[in-house]
C-alpha positions as CSV (number, residue, x, y, z in Angstrom):
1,X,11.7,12.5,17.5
2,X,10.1,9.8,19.2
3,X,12.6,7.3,19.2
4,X,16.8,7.7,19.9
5,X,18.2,8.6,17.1
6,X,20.0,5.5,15.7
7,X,22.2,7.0,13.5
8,X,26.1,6.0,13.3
9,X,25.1,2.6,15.3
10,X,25.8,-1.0,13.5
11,X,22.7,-3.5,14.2
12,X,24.2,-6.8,13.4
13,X,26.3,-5.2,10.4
14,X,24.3,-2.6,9.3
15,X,25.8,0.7,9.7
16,X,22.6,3.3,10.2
17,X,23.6,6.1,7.9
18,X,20.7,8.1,7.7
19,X,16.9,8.8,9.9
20,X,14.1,8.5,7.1
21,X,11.1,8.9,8.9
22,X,9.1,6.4,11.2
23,X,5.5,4.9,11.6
24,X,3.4,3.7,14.6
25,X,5.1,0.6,14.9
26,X,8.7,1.3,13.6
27,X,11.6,3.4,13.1
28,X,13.7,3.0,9.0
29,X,17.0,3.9,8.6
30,X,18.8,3.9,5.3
31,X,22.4,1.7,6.1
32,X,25.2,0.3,4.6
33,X,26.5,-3.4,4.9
34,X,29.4,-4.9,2.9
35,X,27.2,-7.7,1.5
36,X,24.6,-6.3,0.8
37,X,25.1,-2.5,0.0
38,X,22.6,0.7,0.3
39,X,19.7,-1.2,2.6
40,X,16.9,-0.2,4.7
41,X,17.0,-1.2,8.0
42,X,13.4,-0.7,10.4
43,X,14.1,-0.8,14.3
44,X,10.7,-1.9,16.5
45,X,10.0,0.8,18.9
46,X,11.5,0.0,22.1
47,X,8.3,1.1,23.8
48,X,6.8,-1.9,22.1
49,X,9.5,-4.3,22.2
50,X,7.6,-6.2,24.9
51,X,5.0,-6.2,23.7
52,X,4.9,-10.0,22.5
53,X,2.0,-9.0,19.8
54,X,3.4,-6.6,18.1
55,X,6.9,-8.6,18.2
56,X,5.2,-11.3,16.5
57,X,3.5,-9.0,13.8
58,X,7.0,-7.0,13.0
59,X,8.8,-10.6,12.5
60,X,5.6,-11.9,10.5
61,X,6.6,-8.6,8.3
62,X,9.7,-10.2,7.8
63,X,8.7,-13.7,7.2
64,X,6.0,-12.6,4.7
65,X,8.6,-10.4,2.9
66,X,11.3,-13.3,2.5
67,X,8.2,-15.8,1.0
68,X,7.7,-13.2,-1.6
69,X,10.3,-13.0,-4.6
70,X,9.6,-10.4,-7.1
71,X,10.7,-6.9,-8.9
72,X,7.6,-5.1,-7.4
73,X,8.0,-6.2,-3.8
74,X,10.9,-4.8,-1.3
75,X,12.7,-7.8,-0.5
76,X,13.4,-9.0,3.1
77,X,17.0,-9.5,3.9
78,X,17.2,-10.4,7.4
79,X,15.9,-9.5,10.7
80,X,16.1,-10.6,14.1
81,X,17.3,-9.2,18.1
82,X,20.1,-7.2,19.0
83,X,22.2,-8.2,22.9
84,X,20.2,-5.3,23.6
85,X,16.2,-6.1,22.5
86,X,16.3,-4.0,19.7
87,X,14.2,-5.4,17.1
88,X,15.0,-4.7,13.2
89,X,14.3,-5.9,9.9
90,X,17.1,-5.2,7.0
91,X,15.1,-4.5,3.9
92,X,15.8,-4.2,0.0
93,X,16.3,-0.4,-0.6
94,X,13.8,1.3,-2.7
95,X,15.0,4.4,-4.8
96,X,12.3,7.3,-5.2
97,X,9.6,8.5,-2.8
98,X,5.9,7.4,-1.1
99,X,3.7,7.0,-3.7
100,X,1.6,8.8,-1.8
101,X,4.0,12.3,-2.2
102,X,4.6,12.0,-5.8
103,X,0.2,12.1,-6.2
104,X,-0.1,14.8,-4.1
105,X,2.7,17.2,-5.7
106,X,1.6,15.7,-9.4
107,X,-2.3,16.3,-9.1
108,X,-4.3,13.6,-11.1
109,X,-2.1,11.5,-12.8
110,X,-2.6,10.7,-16.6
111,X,-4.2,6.9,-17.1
112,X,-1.5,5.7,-19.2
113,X,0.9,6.3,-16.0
114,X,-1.6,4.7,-13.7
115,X,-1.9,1.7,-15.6
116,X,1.9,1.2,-15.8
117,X,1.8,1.8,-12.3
118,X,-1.3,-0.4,-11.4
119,X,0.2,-2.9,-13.3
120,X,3.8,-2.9,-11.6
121,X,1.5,-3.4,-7.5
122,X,-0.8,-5.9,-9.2
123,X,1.9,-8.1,-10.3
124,X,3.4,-7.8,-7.1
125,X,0.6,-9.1,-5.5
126,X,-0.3,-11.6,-7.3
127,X,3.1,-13.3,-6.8
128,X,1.8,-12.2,-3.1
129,X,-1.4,-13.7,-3.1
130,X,0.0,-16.8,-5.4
131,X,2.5,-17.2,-1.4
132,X,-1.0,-16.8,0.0
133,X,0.1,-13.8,1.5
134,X,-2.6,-11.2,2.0
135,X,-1.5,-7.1,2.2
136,X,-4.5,-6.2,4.0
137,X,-3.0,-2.8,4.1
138,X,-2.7,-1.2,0.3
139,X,-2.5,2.6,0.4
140,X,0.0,5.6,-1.4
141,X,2.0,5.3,1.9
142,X,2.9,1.8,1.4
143,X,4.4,1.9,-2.2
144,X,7.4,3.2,-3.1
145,X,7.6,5.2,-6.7
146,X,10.7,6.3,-8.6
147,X,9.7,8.8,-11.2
148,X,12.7,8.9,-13.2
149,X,12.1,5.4,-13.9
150,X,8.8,4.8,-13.2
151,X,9.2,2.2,-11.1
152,X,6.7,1.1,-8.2
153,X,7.2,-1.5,-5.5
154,X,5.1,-2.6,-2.5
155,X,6.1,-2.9,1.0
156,X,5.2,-2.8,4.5
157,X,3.4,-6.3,5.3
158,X,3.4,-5.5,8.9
159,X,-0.6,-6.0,9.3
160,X,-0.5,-9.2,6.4
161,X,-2.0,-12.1,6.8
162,X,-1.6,-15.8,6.0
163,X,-4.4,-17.1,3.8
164,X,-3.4,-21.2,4.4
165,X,-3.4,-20.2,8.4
166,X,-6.1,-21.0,10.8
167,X,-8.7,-18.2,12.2
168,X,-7.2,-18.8,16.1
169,X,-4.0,-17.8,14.1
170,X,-5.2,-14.4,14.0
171,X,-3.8,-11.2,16.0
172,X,-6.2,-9.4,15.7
173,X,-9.8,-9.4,17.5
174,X,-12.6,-10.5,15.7
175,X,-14.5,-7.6,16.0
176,X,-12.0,-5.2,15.1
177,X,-10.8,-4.1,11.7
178,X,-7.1,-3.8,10.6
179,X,-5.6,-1.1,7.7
180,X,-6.5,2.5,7.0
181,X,-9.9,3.4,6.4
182,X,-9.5,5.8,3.6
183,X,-8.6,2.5,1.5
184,X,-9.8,-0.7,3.2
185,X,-13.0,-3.2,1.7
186,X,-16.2,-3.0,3.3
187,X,-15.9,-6.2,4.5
188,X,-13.1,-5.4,6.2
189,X,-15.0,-3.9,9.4
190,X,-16.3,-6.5,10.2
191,X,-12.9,-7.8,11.7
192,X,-13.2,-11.0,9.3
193,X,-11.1,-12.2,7.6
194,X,-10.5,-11.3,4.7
195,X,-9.2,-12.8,0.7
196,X,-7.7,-11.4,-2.1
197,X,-10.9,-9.2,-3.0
198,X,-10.0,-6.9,-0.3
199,X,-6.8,-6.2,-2.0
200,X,-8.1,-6.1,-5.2
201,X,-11.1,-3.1,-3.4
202,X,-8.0,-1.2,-1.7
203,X,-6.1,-1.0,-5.3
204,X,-9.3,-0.1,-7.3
205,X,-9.2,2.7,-4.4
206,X,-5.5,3.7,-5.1
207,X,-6.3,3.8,-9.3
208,X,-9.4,6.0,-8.1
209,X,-7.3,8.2,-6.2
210,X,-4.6,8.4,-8.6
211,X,-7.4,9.4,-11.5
212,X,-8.9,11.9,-9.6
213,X,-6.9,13.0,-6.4
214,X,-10.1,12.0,-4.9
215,X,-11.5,9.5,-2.9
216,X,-14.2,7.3,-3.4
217,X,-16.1,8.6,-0.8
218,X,-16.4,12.2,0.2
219,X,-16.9,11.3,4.1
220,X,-14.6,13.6,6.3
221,X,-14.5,12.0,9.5
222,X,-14.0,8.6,10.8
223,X,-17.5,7.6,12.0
224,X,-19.1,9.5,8.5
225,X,-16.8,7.4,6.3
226,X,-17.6,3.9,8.3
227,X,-21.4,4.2,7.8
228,X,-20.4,5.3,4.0
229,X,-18.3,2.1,3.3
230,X,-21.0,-0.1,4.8
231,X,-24.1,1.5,3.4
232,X,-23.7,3.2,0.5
233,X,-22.2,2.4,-3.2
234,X,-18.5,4.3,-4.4
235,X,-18.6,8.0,-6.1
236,X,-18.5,7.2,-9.6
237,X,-15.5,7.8,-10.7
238,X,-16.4,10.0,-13.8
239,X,-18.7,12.3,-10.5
240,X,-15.6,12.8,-8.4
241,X,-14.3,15.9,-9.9
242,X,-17.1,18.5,-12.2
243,X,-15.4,18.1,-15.4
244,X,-13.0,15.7,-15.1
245,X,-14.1,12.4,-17.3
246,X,-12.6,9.2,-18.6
247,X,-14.4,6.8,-20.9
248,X,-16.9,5.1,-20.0
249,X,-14.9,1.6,-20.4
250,X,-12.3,3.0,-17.9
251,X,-14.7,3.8,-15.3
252,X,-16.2,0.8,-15.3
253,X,-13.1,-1.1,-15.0
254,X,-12.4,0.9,-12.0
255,X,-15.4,0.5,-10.3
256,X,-15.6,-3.2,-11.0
257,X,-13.2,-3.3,-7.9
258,X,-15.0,-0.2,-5.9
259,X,-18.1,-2.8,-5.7
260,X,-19.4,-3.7,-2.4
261,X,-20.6,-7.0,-3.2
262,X,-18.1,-10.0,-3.6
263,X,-20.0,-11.5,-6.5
264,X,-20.1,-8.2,-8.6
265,X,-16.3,-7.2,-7.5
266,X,-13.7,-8.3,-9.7
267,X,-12.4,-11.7,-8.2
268,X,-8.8,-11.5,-8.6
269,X,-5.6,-8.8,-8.5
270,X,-5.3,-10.2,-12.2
271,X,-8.6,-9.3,-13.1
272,X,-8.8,-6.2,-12.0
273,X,-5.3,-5.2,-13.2
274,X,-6.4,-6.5,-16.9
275,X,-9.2,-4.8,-17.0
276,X,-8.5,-1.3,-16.0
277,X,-4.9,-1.9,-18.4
278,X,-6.6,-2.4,-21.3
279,X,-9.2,0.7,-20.9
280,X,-6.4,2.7,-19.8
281,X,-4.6,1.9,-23.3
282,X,-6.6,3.7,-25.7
283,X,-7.8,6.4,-22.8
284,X,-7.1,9.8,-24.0
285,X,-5.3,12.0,-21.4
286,X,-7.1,15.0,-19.7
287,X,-5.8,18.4,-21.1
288,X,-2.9,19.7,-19.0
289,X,-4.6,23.3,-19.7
290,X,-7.5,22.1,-17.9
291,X,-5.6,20.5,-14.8
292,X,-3.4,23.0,-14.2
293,X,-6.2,25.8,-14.3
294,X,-8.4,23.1,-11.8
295,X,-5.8,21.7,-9.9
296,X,-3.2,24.6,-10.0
297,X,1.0,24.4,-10.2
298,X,2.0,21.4,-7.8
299,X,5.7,21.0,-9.0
């Protein structure tokens, strides 16, 4: 590991109970406090702690959590320094797992589920983008999925940004792109900056993934799939697996966000979401004979 294990240490009254896992940035804990029960708690990595950047962009988390109020989004609690520079951020526990786990032990996942789940992040972020709060960062790895109640809520705004702020308010480089490749707009490598649509693109990407277990483009490496994304159109959808295929309503609402230009991409979170609901509705489900045989046992 990394990092000292934190575990049996109290950070401002939160007792660390359990190592989870950690990131590039961060290290999350699940802990107990008397007011506010089961939490999660993330601790800065001390190797970054001064680093005044990254300080800035692990409290911004916290600030952009705390604007945002609603069932889909991990709530922010509290955050600040310990006596001894630690930095952490107490954070709403989620029950369940990465969404990106649950898609890779379940295979493609049927479109009623991904349009309950679509609809549970896109209502999240609108309330997001409504606090003009941009995720910038949408991926499997950033949602957290309960599938015993089908639940799904977003978190992890560490790379957010605020759409009322100024471009010298910016962190990061013009130039340079933030978020993970696999998931980000087009525009986004640029190093603009970028509005809701990019959101909207990186969700289109998740639904896409979730269909399929594919993504929308088949580039392998990191330099293949940056000329893709800036040249060339999205797989679609009903070409990403031979003999896997949806209606031809559904994969058009699903490339609606894929598209590269702004004026053909759907123009808002609600947009998108409505759309690819409402095709998903009266979608019939791919025969589990056929996915098992394709896809094989996954649990």
């Amino acid at each position: 590991m990394a990092q000292q294990n934190l575990v049996g240490r109290t950070i401002a009254g939160y007792r660390l109970s359990e190592y989870i896992g950690e990131g590039g940035t961060a290290t999350v804990y699940r802990a107990e406090s008397p007011d506010s029960g089961t939490v999660a708690v993330k601790v800065l990595r001390p190797r970054l702690s001064k680093d005044s950047n990254a300080v800035t962009r692990f409290f911004r988390e916290a600030e952009y959590g705390k604007r945002i109020s609603h069932p889909n989004v991990v709530q922010t609690y509290d955050f600040g320094e310990t006596d001894d520079h630690l930095y952490y951020l107490a954070l709403e526990w989620a029950p369940g797992e990465p969404l990106a786990t649950f898609a890779s032990r379940s295979g493609p996942v049927a479109p009623q589920l991904v349009a309950r789940i679509i609809r549970q992040l896109g209502d999240g972020l609108t309330a997001a983008h409504k606090a003009a709060v941009i995720h910038r960062d949408l991926k499997p790895a950033n949602v957290m999925y309960d599938p015993a109640t089908q639940k799904a809520m977003l978190l992890d705004f560490g790379i957010a940004r605020d759409a009322s702020s100024e471009p010298e308010d910016r962190l990061t480089r013009a130039g340079f792109f933030v978020g993970t490749l696999q998931y980000v707009a087009p525009e986004t490598l640029s190093g603009e900056l970028v509005g809701e649509q990019a959101d909207v693109y990186s969700l289109a990407t998740i639904t896409y993934y979730l269909l399929t277990g594919e993504l929308p483009f088949p580039g392998r490496t990191p330099r293949e799939l940056f000329q893709l994304l800036l040249s060339q159109d999205s797989t679609p959808l009903n070409s990403a697996i031979k003999g896997l295929k949806f209606s031809a309503a559904l994969e058009a609402s699903v490339m609606a966000g894929l598209k590269r230009d702004l004026n053909e991409r759907s123009k808002t979170i609600g947009d998108y979401t409505d759309g690819f609901c409402q095709a998903a509705e009266t979608e019939e489900p791919p025969k589990t004979g056929f996915l098992s045989k394709l896809f094989g046992s996954k649990g």
